[in-house]
KEKE-3310 file (N, C-alpha, C; in steps of 0.2 Angstrom, whole numbers, plus 5000, padded with zeros to 4 digits):
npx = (4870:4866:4859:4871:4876:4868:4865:4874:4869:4859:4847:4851:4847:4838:4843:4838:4835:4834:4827:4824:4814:4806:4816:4820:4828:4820:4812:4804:4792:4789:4791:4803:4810:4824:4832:4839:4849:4851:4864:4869:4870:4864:4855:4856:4857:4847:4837:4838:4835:4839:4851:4868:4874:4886:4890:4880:4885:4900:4893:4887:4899:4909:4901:4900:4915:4921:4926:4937:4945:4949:4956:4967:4971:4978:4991:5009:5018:5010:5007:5018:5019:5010:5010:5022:5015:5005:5012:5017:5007:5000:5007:5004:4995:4985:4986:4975:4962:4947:4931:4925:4924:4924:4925:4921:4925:4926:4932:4935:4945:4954:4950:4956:4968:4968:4970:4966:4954:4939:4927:4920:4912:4908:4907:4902:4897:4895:4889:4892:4906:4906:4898:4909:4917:4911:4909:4924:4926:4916:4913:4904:4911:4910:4901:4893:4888:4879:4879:4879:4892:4893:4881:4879:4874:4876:4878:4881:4894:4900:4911:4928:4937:4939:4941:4948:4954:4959:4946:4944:4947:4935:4927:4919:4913:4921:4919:4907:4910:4919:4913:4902:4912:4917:4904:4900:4913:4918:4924:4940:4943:4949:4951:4960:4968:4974:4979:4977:4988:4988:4998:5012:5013:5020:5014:5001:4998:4997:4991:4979:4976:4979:4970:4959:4961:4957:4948:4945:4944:4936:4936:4927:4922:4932:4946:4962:4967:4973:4984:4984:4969:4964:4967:4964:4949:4948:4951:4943:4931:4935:4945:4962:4979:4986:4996:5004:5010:5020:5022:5027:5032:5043:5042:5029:5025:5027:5023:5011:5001:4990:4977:4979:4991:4994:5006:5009:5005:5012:5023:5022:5028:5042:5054:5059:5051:5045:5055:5062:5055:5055:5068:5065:5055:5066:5072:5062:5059:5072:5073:5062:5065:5077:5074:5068:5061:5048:5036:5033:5023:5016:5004:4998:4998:4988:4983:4969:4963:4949:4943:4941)
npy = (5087:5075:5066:5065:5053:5044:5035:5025:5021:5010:5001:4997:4985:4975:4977:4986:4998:5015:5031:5048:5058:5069:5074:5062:5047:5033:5018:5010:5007:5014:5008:5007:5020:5034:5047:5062:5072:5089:5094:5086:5072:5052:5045:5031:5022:5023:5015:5005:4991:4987:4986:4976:4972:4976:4985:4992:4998:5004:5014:5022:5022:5028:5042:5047:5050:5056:5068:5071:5059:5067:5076:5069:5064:5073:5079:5086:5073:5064:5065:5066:5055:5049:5053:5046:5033:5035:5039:5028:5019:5029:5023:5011:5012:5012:5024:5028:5026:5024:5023:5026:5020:5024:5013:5016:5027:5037:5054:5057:5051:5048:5056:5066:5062:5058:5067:5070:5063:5058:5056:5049:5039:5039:5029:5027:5022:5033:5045:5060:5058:5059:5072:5079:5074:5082:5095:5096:5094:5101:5099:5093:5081:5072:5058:5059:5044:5035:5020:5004:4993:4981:4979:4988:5001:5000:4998:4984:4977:4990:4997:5003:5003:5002:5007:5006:5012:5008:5001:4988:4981:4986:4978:4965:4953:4948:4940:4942:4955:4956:4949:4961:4968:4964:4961:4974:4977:4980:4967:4963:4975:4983:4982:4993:4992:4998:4994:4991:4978:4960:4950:4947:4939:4948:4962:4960:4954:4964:4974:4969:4973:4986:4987:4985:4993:5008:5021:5028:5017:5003:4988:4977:4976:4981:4971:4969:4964:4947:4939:4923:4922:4934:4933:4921:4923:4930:4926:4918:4925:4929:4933:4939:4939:4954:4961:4962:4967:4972:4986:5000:5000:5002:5015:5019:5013:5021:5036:5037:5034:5042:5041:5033:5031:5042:5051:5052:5064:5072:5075:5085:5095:5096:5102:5100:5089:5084:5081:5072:5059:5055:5051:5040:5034:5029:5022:5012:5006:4999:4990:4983:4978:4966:4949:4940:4948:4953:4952:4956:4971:4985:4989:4984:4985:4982:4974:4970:4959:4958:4942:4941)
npz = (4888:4892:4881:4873:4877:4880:4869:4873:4885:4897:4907:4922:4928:4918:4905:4896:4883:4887:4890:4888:4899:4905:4912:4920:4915:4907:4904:4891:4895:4904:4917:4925:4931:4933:4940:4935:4941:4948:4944:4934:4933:4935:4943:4946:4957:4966:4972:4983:4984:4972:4975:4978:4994:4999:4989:4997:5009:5004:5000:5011:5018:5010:5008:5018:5023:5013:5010:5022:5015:5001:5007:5012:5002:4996:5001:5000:4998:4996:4984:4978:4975:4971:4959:4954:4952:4943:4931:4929:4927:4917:4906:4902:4895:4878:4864:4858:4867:4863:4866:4882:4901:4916:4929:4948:4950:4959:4963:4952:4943:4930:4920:4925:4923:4912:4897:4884:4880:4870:4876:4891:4905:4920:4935:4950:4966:4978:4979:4982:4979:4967:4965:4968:4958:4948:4950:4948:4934:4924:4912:4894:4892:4899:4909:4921:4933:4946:4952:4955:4951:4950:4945:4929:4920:4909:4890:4881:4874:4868:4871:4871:4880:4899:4912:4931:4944:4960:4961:4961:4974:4981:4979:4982:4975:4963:4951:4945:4944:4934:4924:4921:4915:4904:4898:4892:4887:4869:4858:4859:4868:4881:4899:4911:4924:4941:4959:4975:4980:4991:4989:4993:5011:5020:5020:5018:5032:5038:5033:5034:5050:5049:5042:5048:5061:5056:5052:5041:5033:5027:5031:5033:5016:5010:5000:4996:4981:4973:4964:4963:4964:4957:4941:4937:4939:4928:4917:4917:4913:4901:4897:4890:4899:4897:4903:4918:4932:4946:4960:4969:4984:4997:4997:4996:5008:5016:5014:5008:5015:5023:5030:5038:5044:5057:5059:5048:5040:5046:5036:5025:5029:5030:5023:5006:5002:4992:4983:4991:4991:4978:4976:4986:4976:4966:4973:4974:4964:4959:4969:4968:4954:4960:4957:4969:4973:4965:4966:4978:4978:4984:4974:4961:4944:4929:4912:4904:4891:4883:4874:4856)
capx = (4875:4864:4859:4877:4880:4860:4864:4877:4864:4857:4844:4854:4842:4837:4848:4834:4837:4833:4825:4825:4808:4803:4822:4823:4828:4815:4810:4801:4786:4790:4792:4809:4813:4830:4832:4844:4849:4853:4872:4868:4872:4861:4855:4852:4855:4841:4833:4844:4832:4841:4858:4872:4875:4893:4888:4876:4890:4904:4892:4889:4905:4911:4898:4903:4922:4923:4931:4945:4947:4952:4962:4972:4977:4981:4997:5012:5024:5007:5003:5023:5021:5005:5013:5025:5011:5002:5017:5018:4998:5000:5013:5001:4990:4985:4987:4968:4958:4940:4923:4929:4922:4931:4923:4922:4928:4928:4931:4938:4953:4955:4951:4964:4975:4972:4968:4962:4949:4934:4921:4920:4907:4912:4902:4903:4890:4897:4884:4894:4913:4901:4897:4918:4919:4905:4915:4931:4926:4909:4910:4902:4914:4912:4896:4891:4880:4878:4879:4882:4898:4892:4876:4882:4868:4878:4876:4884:4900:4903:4918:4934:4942:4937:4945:4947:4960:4956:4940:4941:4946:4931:4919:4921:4913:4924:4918:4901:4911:4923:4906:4900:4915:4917:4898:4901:4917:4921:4930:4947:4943:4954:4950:4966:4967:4979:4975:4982:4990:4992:5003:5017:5011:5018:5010:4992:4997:4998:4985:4973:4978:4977:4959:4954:4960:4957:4941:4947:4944:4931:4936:4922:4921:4937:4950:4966:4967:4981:4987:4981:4962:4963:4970:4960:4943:4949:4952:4935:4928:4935:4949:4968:4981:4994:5000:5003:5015:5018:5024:5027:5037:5044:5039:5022:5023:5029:5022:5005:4995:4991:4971:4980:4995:4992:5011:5013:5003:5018:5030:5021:5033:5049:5058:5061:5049:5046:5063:5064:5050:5057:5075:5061:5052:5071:5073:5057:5060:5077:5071:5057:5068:5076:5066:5063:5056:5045:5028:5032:5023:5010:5001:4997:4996:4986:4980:4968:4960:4943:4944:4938)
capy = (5082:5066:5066:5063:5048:5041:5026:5019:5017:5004:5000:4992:4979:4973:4980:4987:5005:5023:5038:5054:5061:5075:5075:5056:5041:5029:5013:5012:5005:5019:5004:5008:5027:5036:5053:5067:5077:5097:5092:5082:5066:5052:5040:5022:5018:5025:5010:5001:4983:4984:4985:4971:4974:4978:4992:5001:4999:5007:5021:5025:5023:5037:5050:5050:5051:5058:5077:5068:5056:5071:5078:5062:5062:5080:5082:5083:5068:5059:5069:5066:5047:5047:5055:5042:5029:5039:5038:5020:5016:5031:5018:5005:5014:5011:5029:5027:5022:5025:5026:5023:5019:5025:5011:5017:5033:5042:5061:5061:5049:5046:5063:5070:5057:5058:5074:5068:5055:5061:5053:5044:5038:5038:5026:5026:5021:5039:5052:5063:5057:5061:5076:5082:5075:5086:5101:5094:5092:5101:5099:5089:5075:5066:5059:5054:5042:5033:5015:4998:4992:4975:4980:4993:5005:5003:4995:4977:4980:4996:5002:5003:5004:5002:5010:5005:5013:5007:5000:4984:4978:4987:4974:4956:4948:4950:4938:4947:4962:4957:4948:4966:4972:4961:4961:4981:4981:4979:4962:4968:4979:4983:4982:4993:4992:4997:4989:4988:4968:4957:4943:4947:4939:4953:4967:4955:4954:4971:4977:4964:4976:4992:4989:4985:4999:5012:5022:5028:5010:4997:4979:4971:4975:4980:4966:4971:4959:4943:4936:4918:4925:4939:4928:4913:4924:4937:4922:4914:4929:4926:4940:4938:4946:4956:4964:4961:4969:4974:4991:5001:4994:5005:5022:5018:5012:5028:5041:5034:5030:5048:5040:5027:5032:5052:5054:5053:5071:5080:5074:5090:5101:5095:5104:5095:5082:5079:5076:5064:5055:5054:5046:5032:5029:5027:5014:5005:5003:4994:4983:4978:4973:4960:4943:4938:4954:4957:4950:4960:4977:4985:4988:4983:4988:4978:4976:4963:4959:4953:4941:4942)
capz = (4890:4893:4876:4867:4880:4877:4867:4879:4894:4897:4912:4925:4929:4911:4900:4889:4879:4890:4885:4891:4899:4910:4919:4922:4912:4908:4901:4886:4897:4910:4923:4929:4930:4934:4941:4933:4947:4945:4942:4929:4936:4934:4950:4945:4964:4970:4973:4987:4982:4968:4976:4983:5002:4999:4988:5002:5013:5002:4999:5016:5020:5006:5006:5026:5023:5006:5013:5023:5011:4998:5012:5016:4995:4991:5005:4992:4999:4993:4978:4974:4976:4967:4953:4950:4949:4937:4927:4928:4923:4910:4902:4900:4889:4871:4861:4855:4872:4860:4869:4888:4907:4925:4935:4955:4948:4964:4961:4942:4943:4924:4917:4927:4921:4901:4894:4878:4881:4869:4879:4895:4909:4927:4939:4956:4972:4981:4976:4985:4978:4962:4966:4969:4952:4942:4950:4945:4928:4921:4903:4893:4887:4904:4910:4929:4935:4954:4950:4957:4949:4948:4939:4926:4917:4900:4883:4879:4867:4864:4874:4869:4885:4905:4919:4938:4948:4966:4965:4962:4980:4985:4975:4985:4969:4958:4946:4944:4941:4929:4918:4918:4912:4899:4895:4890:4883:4863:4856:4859:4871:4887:4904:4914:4933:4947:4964:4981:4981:4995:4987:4998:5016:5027:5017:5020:5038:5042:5031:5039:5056:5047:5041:5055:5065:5054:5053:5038:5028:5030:5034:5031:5010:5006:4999:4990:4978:4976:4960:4961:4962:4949:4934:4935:4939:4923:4910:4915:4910:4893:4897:4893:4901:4893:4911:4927:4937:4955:4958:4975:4988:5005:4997:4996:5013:5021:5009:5004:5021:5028:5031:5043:5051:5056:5059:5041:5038:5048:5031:5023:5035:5029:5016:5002:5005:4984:4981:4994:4987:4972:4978:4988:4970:4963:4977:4973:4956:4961:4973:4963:4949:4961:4955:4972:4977:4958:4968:4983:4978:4987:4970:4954:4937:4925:4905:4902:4885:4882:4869:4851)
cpx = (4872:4861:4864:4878:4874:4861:4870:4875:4860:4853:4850:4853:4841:4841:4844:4834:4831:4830:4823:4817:4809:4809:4824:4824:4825:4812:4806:4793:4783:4788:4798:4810:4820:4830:4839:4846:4852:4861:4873:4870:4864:4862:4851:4854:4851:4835:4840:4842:4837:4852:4863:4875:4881:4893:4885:4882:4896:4899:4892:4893:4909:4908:4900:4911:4925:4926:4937:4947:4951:4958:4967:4977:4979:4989:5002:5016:5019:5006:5010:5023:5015:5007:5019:5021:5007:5005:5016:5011:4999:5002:5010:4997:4991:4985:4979:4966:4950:4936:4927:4922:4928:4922:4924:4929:4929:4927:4934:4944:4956:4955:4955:4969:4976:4967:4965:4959:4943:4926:4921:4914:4908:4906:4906:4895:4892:4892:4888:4903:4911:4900:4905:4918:4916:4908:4922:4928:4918:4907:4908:4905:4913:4904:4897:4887:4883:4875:4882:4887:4896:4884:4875:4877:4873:4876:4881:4887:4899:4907:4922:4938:4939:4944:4946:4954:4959:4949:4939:4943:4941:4925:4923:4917:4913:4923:4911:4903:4915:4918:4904:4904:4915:4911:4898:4905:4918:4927:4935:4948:4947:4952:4958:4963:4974:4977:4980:4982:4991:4994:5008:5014:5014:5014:5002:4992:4997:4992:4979:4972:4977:4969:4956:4953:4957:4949:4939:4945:4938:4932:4932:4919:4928:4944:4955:4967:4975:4980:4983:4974:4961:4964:4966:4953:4944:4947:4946:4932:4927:4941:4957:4973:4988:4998:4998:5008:5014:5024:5023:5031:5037:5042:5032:5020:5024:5024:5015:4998:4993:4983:4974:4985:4994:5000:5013:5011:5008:5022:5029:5028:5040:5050:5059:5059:5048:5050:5064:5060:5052:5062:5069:5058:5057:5073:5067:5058:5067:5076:5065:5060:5073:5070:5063:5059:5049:5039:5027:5027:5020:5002:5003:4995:4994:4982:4978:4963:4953:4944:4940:4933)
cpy = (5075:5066:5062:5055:5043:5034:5023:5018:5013:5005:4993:4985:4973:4974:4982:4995:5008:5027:5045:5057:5064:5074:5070:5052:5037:5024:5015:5012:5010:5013:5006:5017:5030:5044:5057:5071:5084:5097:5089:5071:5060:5044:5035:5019:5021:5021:5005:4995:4985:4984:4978:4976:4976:4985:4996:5004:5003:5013:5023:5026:5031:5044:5050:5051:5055:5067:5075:5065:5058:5072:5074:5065:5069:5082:5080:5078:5064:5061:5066:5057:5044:5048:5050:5036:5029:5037:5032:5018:5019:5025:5012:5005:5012:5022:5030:5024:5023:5026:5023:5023:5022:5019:5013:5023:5038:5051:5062:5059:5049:5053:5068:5068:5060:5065:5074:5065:5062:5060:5049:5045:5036:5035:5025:5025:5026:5044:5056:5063:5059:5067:5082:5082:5079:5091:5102:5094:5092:5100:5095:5082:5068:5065:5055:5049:5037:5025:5011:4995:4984:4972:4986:4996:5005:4997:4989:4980:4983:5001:4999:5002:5007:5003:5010:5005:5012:5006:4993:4981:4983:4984:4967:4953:4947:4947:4941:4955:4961:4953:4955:4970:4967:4965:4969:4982:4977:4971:4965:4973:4976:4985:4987:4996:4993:4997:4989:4979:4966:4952:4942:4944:4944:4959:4965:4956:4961:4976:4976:4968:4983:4994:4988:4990:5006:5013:5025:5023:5007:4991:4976:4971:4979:4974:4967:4965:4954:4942:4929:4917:4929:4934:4925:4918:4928:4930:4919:4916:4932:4935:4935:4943:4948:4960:4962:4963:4973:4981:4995:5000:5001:5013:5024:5017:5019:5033:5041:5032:5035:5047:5036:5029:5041:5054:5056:5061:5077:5079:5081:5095:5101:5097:5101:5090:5079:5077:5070:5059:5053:5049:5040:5030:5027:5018:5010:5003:4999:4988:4981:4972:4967:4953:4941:4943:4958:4957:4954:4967:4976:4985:4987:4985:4983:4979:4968:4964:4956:4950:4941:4935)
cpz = (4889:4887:4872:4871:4880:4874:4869:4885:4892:4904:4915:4926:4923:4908:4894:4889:4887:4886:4890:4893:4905:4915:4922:4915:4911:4902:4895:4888:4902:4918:4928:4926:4934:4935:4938:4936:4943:4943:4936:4928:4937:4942:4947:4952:4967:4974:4977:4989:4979:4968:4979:4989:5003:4997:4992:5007:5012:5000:5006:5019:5017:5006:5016:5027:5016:5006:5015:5018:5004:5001:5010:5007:4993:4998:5000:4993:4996:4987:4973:4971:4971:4959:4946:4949:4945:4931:4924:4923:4917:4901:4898:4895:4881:4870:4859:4859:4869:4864:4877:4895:4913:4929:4944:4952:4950:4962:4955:4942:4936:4919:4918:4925:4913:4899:4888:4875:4879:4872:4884:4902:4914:4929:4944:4962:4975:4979:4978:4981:4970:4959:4966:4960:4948:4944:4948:4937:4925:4915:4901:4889:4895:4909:4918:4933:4944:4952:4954:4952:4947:4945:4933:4919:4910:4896:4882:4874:4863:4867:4873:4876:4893:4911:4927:4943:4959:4968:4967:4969:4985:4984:4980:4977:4962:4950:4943:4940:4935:4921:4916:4915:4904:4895:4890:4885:4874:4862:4856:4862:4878:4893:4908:4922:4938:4954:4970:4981:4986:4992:4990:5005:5021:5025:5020:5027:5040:5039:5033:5047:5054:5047:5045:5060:5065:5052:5046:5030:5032:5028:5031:5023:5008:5007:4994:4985:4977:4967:4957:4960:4956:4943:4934:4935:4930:4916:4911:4914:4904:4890:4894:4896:4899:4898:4915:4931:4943:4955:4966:4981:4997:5003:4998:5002:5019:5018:5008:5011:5028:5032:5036:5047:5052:5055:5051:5037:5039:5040:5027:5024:5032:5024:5010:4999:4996:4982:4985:4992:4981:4972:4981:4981:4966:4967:4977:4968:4956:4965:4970:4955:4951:4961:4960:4976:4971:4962:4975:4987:4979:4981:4961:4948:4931:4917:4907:4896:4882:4874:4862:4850)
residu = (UNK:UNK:UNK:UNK:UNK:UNK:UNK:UNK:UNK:UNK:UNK:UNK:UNK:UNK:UNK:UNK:UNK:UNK:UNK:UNK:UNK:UNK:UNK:UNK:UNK:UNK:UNK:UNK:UNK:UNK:UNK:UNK:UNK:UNK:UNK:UNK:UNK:UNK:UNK:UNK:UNK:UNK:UNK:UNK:UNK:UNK:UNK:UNK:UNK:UNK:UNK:UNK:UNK:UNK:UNK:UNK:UNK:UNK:UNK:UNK:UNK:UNK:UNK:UNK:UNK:UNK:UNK:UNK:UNK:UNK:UNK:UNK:UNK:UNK:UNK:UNK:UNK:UNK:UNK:UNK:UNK:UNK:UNK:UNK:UNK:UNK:UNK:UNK:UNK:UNK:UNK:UNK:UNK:UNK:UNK:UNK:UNK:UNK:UNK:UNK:UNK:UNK:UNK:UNK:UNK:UNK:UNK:UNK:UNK:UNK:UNK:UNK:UNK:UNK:UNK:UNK:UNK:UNK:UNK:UNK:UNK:UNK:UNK:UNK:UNK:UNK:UNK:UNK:UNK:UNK:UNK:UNK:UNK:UNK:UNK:UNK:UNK:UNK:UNK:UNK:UNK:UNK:UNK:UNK:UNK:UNK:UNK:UNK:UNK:UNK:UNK:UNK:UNK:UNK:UNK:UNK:UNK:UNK:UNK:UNK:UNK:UNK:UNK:UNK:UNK:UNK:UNK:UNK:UNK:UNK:UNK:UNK:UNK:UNK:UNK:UNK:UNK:UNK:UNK:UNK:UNK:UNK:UNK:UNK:UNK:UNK:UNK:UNK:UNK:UNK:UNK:UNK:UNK:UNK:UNK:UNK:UNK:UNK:UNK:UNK:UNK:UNK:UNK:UNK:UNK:UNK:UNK:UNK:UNK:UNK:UNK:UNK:UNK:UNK:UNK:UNK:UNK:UNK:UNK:UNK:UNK:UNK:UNK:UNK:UNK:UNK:UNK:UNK:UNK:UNK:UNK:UNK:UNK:UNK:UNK:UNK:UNK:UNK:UNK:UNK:UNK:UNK:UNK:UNK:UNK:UNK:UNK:UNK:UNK:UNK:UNK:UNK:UNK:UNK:UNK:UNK:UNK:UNK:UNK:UNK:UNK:UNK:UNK:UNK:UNK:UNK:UNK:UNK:UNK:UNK:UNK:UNK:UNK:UNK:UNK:UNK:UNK:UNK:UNK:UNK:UNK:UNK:UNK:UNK:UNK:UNK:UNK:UNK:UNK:UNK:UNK:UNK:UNK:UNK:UNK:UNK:UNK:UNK:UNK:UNK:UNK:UNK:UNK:UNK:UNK:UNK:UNK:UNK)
# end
């Protein structure tokens, strides 16, 4: 498997070519080494020097939550509501997504999404959210490695297409992250991302109050991202953007928050609960297509293009 995916790593730190010996990854000087665990996953955080303090913190946070955190997303009023977001992002796709990344790829969100993606590279700080994924998905078209998001063990332009379904508000330095996307991806290549937004201010206030309550989240590196920041940071990164839309609204608030409010675990119980779900994402797509409610969603859906 690490073989076929060989010459798109990169040494996180330097960015100089890999080579396969005795079971790690390693420099051509054998300075910097990389273990390949029995999984086949490969640990470029291993070294928590060469990590940002956000990342240690998002990893200890998920390898200690990363069971519940399953839990919370598989009850089906969430599974349903997830389903119609799926939908949404699918929509945004090119039909030809080429060589690909899942940035903060958790347990295998991209693989499950496109069925006929011939090659892609999950990175996540979770060893553990890692480890869900390589049982979810052992074949070989999908590789794993244990990675700092905002230093990224791959090869300067040669990806078609970067994936990040709920990481980026777990990176506070978004401008570092969206260099290394760039740096990675192909002229013409496409960054797609959907994100919890706070551009709405009571959505911000309340969520400001969730994460802080909630044992579930962590306050102090998670930041859903707003509009006026994403854009301006994207375009200085020599991105344009061909989407941006808000998407979400009162189904996602009831339906989507089983890690924060517990009452919402009972909705399991109720008869019916997919179809109801389905009538609430009928009523968010209505009230999002009033204009002065377009910016109000809880998340977003986005295409941005690095420019040629």
């Amino acid at each position: 498997m690490i073989s076929k995916f060989i010459h798109l790593l990169r040494c996180p730190q330097t960015h100089e070519r890999l080579y396969i010996k005795d079971n790690n990854l390693s420099s051509s000087n054998n300075i910097r080494t990389y273990k390949i665990d029995k999984n086949k996953i490969i640990l470029f955080a291993n070294n928590k020097k060469d990590l940002h303090q956000d990342s240690i913190a998002q990893q200890e946070h998920y390898d200690k939550i990363y069971r519940q955190y399953i839990k919370n997303i598989e009850y089906p009023h969430t599974k349903a509501y997830t389903d119609y977001l799926d939908k949404k992002f699918i929509n945004s796709l090119k039909k030809d997504l080429g060589v690909c990344a899942e940035i903060c790829c958790g347990h295998g969100e991209i693989p499950s999404l496109i069925k006929n993606i011939k090659s892609c590279i999950g990175i996540d700080i979770s060893y553990n959210m890692l480890q869900l994924a390589r049982e979810r998905f052992p074949n070989n078209n999908y590789l794993l490695a244990q990675a700092d998001a905002t230093n990224l063990p791959l090869q300067s332009n040669k990806f078609d297409s970067v994936f990040m379904l709920g990481g980026i508000h777990h990176v506070n330095d978004r401008n570092k992250l969206f260099s290394e996307i760039n740096r990675i991806l192909k002229p013409g290549g496409r960054l797609y991302f959907r994100e919890p937004a706070n551009d709405f201010f009571l959505w911000k206030f309340l969520r400001h109050i969730i994460y802080f309550l909630s044992s579930g989240l962590d306050h102090k590196t998670e930041r859903p991202i707003i509009y006026n920041e994403t854009v301006p940071i994207l375009k200085n990164n020599d991105f344009t953007i061909k989407k941006y839309s808000h998407t979400g609204f009162l189904g996602f608030c009831i339906f989507m928050n089983s890690d924060i409010l517990h009452f919402n675990k009972l909705f399991r119980f109720i008869p019916g609960i997919k179809k109801i779900v389905k009538i609430f994402t009928k009523i968010d797509d209505l009230l999002l297509k009033i204009p002065a409610f377009k910016k109000m969603g809880l998340q977003v859906i986005a295409v941005a293009i690095k420019n040629t």
